[in-house]
PASEBA-1860 file (N, C-alpha, C; in nm, 3 decimals):
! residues 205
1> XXXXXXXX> 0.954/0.349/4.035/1.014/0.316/3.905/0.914/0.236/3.822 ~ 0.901/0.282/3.691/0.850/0.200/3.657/0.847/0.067/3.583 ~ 0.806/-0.021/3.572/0.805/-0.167/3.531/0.853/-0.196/3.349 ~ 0.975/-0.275/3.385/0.975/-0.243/3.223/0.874/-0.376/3.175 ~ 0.898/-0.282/3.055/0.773/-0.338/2.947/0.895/-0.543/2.908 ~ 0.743/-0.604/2.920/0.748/-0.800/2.927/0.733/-0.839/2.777 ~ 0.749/-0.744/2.629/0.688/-0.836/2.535/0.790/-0.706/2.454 ~ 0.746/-0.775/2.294/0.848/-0.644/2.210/0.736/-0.574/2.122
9> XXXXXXXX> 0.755/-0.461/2.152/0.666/-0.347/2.084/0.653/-0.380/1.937 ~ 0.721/-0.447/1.864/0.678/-0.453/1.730/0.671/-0.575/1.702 ~ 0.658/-0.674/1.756/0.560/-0.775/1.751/0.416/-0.754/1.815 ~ 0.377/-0.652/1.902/0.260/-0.618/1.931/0.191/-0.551/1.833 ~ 0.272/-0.451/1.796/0.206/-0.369/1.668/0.221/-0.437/1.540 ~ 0.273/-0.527/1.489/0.267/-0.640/1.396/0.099/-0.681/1.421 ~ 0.093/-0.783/1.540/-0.080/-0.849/1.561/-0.147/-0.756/1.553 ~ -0.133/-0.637/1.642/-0.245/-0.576/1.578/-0.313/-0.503/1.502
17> XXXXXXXX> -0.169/-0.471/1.410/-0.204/-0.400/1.253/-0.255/-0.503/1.171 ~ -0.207/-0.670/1.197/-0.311/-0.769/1.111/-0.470/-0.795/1.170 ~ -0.493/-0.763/1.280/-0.566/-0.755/1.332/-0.683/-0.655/1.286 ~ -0.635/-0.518/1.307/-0.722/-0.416/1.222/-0.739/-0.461/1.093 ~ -0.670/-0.468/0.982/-0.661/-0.549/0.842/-0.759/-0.609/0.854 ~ -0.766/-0.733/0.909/-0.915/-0.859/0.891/-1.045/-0.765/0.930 ~ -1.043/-0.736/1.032/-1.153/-0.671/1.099/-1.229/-0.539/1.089 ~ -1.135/-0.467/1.022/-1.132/-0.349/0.985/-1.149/-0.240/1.139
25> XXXXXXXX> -1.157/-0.142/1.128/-1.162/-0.045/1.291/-1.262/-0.026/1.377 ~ -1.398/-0.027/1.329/-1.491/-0.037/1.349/-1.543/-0.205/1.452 ~ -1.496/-0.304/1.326/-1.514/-0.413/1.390/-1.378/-0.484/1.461 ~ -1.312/-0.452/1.517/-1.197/-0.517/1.622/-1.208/-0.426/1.752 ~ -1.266/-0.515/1.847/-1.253/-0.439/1.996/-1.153/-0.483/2.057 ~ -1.131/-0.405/2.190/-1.016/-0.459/2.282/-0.980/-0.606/2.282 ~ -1.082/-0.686/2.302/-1.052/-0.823/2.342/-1.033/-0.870/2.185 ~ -1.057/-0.856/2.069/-0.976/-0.879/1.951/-0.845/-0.866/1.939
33> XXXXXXXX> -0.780/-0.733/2.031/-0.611/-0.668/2.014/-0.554/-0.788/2.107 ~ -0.633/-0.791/2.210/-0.577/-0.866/2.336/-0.564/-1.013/2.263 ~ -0.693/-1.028/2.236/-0.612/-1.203/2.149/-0.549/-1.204/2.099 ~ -0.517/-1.134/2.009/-0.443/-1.053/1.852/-0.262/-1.091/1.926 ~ -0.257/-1.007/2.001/-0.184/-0.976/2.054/-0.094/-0.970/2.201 ~ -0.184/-1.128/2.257/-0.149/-1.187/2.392/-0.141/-1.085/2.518 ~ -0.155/-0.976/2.495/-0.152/-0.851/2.582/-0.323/-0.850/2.668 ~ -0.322/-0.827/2.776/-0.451/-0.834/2.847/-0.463/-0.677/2.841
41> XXXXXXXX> -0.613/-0.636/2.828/-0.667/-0.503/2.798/-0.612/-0.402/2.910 ~ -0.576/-0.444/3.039/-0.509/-0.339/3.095/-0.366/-0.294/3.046 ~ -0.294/-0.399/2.996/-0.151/-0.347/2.967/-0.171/-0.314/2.812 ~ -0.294/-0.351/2.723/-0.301/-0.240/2.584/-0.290/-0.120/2.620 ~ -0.414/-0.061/2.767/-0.438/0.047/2.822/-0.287/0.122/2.825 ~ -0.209/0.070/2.901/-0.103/0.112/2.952/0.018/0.124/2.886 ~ 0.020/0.032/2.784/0.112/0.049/2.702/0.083/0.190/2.567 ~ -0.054/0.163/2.512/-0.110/0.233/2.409/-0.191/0.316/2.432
49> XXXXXXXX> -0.249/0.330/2.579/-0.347/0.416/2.624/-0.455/0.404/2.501 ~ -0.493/0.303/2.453/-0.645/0.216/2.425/-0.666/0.217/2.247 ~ -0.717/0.178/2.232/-0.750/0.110/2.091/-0.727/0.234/1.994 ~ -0.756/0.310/2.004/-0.742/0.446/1.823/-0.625/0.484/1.866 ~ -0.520/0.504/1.972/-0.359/0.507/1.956/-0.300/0.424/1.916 ~ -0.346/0.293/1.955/-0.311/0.163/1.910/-0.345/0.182/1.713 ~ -0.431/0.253/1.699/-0.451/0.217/1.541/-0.381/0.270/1.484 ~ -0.361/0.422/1.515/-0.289/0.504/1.503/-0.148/0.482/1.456
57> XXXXXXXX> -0.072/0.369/1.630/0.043/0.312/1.592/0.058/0.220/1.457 ~ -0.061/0.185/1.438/-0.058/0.064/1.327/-0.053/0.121/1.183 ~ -0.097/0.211/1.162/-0.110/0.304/1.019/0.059/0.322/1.019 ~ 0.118/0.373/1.153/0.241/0.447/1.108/0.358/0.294/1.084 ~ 0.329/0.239/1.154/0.382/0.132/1.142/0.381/0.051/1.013 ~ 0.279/0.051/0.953/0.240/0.017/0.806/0.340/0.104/0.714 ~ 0.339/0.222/0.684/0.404/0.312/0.635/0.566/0.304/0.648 ~ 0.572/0.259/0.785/0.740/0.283/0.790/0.818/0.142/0.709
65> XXXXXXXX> 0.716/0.060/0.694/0.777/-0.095/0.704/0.765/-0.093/0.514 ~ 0.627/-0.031/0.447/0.583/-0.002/0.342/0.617/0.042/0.271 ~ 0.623/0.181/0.303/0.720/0.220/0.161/0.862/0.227/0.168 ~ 0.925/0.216/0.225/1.093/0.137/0.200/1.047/-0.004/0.124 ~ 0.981/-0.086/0.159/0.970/-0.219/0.041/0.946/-0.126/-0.059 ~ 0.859/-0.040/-0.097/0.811/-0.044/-0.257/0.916/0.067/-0.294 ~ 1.024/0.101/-0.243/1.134/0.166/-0.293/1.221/0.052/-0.340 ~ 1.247/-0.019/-0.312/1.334/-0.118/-0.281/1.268/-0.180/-0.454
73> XXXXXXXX> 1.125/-0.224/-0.417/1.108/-0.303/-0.582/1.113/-0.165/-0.685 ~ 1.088/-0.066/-0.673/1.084/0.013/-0.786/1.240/0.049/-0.798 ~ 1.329/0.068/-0.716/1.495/0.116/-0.762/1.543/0.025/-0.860 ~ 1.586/0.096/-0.910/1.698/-0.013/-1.010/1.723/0.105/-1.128 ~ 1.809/0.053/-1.231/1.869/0.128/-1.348/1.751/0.188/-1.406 ~ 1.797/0.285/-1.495/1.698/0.373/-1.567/1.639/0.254/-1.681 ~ 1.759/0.191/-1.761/1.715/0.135/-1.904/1.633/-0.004/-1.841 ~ 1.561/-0.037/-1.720/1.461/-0.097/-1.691/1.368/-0.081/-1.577
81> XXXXXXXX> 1.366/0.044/-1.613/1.252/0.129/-1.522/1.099/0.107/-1.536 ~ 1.082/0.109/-1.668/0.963/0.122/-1.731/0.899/-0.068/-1.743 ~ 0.983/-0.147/-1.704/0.908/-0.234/-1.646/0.927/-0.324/-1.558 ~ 0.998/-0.259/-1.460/0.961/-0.240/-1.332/0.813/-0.157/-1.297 ~ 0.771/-0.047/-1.373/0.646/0.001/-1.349/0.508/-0.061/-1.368 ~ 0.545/-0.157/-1.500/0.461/-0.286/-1.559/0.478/-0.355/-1.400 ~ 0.563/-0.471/-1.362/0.579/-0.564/-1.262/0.496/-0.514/-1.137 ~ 0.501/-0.356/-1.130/0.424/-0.332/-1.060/0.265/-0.301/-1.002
89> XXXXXXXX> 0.266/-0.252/-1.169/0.093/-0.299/-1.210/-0.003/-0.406/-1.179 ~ 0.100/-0.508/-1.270/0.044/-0.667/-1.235/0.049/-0.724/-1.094 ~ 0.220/-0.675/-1.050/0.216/-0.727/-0.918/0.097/-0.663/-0.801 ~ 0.061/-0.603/-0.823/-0.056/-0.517/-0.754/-0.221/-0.572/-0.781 ~ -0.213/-0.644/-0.918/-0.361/-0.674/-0.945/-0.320/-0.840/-0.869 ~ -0.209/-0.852/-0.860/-0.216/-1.037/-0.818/-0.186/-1.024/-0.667 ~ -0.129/-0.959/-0.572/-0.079/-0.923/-0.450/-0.205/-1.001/-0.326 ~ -0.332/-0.911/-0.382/-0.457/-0.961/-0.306/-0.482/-1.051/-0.276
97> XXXXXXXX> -0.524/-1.097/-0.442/-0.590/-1.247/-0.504/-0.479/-1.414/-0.418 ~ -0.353/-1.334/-0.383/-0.252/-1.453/-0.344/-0.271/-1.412/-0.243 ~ -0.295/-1.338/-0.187/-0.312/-1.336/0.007/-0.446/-1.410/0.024 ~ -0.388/-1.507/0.138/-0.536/-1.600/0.180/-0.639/-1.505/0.276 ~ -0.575/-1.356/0.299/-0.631/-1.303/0.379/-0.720/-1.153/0.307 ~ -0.678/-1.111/0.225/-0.696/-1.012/0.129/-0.689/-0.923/0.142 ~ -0.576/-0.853/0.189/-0.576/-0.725/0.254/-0.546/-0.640/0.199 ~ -0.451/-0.633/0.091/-0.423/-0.479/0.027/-0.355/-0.385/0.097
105> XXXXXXXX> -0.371/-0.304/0.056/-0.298/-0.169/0.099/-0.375/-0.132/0.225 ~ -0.329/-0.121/0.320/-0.386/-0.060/0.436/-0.415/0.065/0.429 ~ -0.322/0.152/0.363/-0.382/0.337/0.370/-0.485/0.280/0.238 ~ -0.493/0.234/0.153/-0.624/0.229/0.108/-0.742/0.214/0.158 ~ -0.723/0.076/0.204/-0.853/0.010/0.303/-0.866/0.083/0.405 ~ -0.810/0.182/0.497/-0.883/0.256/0.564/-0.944/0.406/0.545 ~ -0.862/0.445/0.427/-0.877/0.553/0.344/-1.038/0.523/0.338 ~ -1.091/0.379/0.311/-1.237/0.411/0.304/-1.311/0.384/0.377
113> XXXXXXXX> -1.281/0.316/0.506/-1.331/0.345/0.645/-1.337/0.473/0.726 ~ -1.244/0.525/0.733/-1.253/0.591/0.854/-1.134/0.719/0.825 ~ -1.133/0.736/0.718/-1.037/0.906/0.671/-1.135/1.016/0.687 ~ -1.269/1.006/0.667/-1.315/1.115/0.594/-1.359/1.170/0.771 ~ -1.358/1.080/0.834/-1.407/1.122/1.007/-1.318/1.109/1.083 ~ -1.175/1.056/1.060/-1.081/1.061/1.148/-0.962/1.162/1.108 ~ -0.968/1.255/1.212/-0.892/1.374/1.123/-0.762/1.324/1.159 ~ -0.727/1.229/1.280/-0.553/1.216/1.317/-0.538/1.096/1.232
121> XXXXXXXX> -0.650/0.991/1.201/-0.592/0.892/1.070/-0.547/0.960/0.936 ~ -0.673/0.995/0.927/-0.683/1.091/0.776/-0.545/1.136/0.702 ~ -0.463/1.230/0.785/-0.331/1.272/0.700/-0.194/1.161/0.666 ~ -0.234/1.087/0.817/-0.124/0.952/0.780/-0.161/0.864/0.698 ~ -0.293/0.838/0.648/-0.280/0.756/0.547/-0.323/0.884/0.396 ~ -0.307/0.943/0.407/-0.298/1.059/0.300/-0.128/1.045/0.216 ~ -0.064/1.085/0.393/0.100/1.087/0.364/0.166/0.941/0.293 ~ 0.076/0.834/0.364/0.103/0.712/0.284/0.132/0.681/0.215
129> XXXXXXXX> -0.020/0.742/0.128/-0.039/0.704/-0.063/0.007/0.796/-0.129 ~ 0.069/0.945/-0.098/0.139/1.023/-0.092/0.252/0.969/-0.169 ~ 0.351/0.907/-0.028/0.464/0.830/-0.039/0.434/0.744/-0.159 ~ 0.361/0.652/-0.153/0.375/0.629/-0.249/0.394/0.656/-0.408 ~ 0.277/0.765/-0.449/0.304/0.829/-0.552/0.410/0.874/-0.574 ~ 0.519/0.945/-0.469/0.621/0.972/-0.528/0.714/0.869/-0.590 ~ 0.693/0.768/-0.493/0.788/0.672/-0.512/0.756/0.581/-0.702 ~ 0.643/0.596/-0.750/0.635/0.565/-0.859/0.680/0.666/-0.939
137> XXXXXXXX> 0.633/0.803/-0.915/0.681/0.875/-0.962/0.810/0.877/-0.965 ~ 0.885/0.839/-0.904/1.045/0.877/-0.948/1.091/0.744/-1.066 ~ 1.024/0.673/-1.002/1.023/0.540/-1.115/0.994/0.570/-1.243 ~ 0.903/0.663/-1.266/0.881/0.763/-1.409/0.954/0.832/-1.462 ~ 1.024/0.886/-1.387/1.121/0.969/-1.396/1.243/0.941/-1.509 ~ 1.277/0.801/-1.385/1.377/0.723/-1.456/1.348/0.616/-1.594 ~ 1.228/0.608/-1.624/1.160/0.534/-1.751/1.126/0.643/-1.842 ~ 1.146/0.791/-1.810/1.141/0.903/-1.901/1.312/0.938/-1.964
145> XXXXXXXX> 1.380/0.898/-1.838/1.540/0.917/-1.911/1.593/0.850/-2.001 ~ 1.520/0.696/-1.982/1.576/0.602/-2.061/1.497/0.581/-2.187 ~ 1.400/0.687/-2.214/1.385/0.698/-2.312/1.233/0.632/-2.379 ~ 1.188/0.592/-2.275/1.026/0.470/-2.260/0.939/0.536/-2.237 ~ 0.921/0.659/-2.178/0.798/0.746/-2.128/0.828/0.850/-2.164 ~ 0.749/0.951/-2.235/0.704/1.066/-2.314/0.788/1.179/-2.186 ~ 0.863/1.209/-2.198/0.970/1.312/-2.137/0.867/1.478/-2.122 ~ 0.764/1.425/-2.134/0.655/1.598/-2.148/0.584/1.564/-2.037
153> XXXXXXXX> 0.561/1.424/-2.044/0.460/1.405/-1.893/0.503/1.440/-1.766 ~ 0.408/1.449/-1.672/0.428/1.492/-1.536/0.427/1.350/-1.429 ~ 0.548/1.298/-1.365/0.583/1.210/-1.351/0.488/1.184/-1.234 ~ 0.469/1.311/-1.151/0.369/1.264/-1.020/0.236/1.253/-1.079 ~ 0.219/1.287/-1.222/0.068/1.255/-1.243/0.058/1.089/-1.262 ~ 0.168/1.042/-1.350/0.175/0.919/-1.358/0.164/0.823/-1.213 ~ 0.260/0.877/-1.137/0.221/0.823/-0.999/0.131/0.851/-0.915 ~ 0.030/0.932/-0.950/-0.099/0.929/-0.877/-0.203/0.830/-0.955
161> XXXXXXXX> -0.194/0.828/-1.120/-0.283/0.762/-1.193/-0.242/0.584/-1.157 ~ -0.118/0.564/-1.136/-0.104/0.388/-1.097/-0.152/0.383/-0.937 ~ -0.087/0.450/-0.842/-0.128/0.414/-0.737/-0.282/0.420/-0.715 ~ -0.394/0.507/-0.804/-0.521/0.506/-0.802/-0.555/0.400/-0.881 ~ -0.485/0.315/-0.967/-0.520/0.211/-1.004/-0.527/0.066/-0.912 ~ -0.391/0.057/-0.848/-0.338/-0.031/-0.797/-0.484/-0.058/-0.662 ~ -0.473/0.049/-0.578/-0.561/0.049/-0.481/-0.685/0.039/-0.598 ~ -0.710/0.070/-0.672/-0.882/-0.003/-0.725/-0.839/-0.174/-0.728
169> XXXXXXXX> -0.726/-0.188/-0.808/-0.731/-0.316/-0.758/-0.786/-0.395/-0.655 ~ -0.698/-0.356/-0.604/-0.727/-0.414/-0.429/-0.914/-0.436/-0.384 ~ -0.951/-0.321/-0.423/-1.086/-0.343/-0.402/-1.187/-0.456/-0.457 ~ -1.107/-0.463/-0.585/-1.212/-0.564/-0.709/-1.186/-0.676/-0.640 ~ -1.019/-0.705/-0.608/-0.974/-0.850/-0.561/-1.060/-0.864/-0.430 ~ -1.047/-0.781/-0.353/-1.137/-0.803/-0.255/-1.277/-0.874/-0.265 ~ -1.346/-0.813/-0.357/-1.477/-0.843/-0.426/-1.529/-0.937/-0.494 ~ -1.375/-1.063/-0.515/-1.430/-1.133/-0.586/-1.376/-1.185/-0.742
177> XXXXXXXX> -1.336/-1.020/-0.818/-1.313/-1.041/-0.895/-1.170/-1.110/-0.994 ~ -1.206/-1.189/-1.058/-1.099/-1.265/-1.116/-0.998/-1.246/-1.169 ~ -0.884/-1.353/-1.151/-0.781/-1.263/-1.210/-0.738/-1.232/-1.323 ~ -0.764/-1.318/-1.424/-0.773/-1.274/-1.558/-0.853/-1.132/-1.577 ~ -0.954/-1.095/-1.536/-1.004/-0.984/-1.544/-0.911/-0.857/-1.522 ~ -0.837/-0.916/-1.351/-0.747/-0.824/-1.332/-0.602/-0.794/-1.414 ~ -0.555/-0.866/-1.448/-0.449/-0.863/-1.528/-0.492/-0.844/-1.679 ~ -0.630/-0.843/-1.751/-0.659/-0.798/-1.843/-0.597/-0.617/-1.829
185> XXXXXXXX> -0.726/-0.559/-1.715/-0.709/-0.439/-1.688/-0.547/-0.388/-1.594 ~ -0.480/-0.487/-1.578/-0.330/-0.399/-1.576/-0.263/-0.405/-1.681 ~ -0.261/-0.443/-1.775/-0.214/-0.458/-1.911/-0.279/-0.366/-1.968 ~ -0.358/-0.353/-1.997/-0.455/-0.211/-2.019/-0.379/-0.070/-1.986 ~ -0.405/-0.087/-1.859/-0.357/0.034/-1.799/-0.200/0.016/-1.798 ~ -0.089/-0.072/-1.829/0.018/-0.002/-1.857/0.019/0.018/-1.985 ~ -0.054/-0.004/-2.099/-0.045/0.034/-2.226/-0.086/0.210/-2.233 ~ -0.169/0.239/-2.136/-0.238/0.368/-2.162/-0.155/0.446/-2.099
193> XXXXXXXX> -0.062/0.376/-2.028/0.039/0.487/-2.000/0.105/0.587/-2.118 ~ 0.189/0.672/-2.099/0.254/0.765/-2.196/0.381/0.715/-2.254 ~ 0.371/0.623/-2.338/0.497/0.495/-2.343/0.545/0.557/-2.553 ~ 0.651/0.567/-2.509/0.717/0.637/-2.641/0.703/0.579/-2.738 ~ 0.706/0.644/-2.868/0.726/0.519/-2.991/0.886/0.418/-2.960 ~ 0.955/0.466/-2.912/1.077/0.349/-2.918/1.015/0.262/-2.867 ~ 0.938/0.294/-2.708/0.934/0.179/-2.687/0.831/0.072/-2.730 ~ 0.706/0.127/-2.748/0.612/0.056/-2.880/0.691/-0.020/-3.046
201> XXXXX> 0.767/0.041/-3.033/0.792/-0.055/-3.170/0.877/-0.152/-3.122 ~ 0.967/-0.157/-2.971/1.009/-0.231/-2.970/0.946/-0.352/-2.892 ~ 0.853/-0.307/-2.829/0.753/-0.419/-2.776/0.600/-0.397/-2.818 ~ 0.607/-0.479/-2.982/0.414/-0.449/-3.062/0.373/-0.536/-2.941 ~ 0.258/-0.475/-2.965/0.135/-0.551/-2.897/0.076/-0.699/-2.950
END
């Protein structure tokens, strides 16, 4: 029979999805997970059968916990959809800059590690930012009913053009860059969105 498992699986995969985060995949070895994660490298072995299942678990784990939150901030009524999409802009250029750790989006940040050579990472963090786009996208949707966004546009284009913003974010904050800079350029970029005359005249610049 075998031994049941001494610790809880998602507090393991918690440490060591923050774990990958700081370190990125490349740089966190076993004895990183094992500190990470109080687990000694034989029972990672045994539990995860070794570090890229273990990462593996951590991408999906990211995702499951992930986008239900950013459903959760983007739902709400149609007649304040459209800024909720703003809150999300900004909240995205400031998200980083307030983490003492700077992590960002994980299907981003590994999107540029290790997608283009990991073919079993690659689609889960594809499906990720995926998810995500839709999920802004429907947020468009509903800021097109209420009358704020140009009803001609293509709502998943809109949600591919923020979530390709948001993750540039992440990168600049990473880098250094300031936040006034950043919140210059999300203000920017929700102005360049496809935003109706109602709603321009009712909020001049």
């Amino acid at each position: 029979m075998a031994r049941p498992r001494s610790f809880d699986e998602q507090t393991v995969l918690d440490a060591a999805m923050r774990q990958f985060r700081l370190t990125g995949y490349a740089g966190t070895t076993l004895d990183d997970l094992s500190a990470a994660t109080g687990l000694g490298r034989g029972s990672l072995y045994a539990s995860f059968s070794g570090k890229h299942p273990l990462f593996l678990r951590t991408l999906a784990t990211y995702a499951e916990q992930g986008l239900p939150a950013l459903e959760r901030s983007l739902a709400g009524p149609d007649e304040s959809a459209v800024e909720r999409l703003h809150a999300f802009l900004v909240g995205s250029a400031h998200s980083v800059l307030d983490d003492a750790e700077r992590k960002g989006c994980m299907a981003g940040q590994f999107a540029h590690e290790v997608a283009a050579r990991d073919t079993e990472a690659a689609p889960v963090i594809r499906d990720t930012l995926r998810g995500q786009q839709r999920l802004v996208a429907a947020c468009a949707e509903a800021a097109q009913r209420s009358g704020d966004l140009d009803p001609s546009a293509d709502p998943m284009t809109i949600g591919g053009l923020v979530i390709s913003l948001t993750r540039g974010f992440d990168i600049m904050a990473k880098a250094g860059i300031d936040r006034d800079t950043l919140d210059a350029a999300a203000r920017q970029a929700f102005t360049g969105l496809p935003l109706t005359p109602r709603y321009r005249e009712r909020h001049p610049s």
